[in-house]
C-alpha positions in Angstrom: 0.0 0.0 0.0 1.1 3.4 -1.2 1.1 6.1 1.6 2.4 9.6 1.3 2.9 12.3 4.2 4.9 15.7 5.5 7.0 14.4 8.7 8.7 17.2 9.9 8.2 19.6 6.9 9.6 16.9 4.5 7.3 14.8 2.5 7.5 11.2 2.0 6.2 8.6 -0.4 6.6 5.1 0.8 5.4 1.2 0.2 4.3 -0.1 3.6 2.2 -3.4 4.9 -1.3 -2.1 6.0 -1.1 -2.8 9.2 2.1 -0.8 9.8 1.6 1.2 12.6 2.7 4.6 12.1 5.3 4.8 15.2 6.7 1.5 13.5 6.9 3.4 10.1 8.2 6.7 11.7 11.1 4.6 13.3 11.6 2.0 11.0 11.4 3.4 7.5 11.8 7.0 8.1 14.8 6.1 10.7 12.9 9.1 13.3 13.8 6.9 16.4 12.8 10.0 18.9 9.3 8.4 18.6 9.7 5.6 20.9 7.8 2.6 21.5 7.2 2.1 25.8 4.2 -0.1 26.0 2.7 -1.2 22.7 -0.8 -0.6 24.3 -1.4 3.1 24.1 -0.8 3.6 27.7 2.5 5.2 28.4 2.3 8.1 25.8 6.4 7.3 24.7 5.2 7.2 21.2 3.5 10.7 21.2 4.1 12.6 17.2 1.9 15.7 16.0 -0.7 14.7 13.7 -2.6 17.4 11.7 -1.8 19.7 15.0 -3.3 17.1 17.5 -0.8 15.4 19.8 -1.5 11.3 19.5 0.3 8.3 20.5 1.4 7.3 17.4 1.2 3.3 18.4 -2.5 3.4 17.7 -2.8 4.8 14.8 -1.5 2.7 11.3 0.8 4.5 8.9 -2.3 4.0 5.9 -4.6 6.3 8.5 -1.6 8.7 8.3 -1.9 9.0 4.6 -2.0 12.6 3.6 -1.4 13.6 7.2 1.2 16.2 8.7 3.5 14.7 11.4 5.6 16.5 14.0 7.8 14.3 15.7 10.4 15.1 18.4 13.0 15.6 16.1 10.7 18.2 14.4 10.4 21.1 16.7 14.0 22.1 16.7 14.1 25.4 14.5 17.5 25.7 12.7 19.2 23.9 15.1 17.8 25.8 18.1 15.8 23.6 20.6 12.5 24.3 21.2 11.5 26.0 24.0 10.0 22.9 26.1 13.1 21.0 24.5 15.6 23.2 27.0 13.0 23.8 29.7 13.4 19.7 30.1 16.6 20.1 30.0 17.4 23.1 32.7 14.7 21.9 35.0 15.9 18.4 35.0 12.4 17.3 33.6 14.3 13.7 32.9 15.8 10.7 33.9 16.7 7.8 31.5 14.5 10.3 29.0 13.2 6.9 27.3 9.7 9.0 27.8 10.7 12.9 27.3 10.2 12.7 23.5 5.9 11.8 24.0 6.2 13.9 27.1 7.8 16.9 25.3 5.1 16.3 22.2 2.2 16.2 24.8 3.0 19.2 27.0 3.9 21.6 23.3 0.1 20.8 22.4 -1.1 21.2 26.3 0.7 25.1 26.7 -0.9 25.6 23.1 -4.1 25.4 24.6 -3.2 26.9 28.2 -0.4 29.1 27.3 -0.3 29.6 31.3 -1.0 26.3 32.6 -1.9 25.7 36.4 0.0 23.2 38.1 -3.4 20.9 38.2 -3.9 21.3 33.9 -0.1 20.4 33.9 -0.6 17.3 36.0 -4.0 16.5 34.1 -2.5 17.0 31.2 0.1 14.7 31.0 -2.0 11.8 32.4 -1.8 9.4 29.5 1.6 9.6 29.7 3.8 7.8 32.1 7.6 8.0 33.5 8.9 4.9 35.6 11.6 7.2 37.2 10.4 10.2 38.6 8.2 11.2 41.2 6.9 13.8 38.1 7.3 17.1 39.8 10.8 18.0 37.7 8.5 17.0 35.0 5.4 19.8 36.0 8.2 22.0 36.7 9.6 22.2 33.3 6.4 22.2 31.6 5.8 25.0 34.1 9.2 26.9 32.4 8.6 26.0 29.0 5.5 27.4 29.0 7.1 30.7 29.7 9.8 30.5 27.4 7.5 29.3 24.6 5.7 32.6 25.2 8.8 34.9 25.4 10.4 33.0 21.9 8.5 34.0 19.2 10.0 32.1 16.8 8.0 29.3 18.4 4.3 31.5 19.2 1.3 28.9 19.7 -0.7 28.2 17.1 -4.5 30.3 17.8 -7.0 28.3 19.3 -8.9 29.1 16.0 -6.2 26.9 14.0 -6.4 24.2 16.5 -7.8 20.7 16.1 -9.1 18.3 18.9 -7.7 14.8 18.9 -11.3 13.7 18.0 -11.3 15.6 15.1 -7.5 14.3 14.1 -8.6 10.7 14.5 -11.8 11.5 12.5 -9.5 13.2 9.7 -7.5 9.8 9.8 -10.6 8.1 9.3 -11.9 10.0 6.5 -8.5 9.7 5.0 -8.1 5.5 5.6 -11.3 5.2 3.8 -10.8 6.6 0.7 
């Protein structure tokens, strides 16, 4: 099966099996090994990628659903070889340990101060729910969230997209649908 996307502003063409999962193609054929795979049951968030401006754990979703799609994956949000905001917030606030899950973390809180650009410490917390770290106690983890928050909205480079260009997950995995069935 034929599938063709934009990962990380670059567009790809590519033969895959149809039930590829996108975090396997991403990884695999694309060689994007940020995106990693924790759990293999959508419950640890590791795997988190942009998709059509929605963050989504890219384990359930199969790369034929991604056809047409724009992807964002960790190794995307640099700018010109500048980290992103929430990229150096994780890194000054110590926001990792082993950092098997700071790429899906990372993913999940750019889309979270998109839609809070001045998140509470509970919207932080509920947040990042779906995904998990084995090694901290989380609080470096709110903490830099916290700080890249604030540095996201001082760098303009990286400005939030408006709430008006904003999708809801729902409406990504409908778009995914839409797209798998034609």
């Amino acid at each position: 099966m034929n599938v063709s996307m934009t990962v990380n502003n670059t567009s790809y063409e590519r033969d895959v099996e149809p039930r590829t999962l996108l975090v396997d193609f991403l990884r695999d054929d694309l060689g994007l090994t940020g995106t990693n795979i924790g759990c293999d049951t959508s419950q640890c968030g590791a795997c988190t990628v942009h998709i059509d401006g929605a963050a989504v754990k890219s384990c359930t979703v199969l790369a034929a659903q991604a056809d047409g799609a724009s992807i964002t994956t960790i190794e995307g949000l640099s700018i010109n070889g500048e980290l992103h905001p929430m990229q150096r917030a994780f890194t000054e606030k110590h926001g990792l340990q082993c950092g098997f899950c700071t790429p899906g973390m990372i993913m999940t809180a750019v889309k979270l101060v998109e839609s809070y650009p001045e998140p509470t410490e509970e919207q932080i917390r509920h947040g990042l729910e779906g995904n998990l770290c084995r090694c901290t106690g989380y609080q470096n983890i709110v903490q830099a969230v916290d700080e890249g928050a604030r540095l996201t909205e001082a760098h303009s480079p990286f400005e939030s997209t408006p709430a008006e260009h904003q999708i809801t997950l729902r409406e990504a995995e409908r778009r995914a649908w839409e797209r798998s069935r034609t």
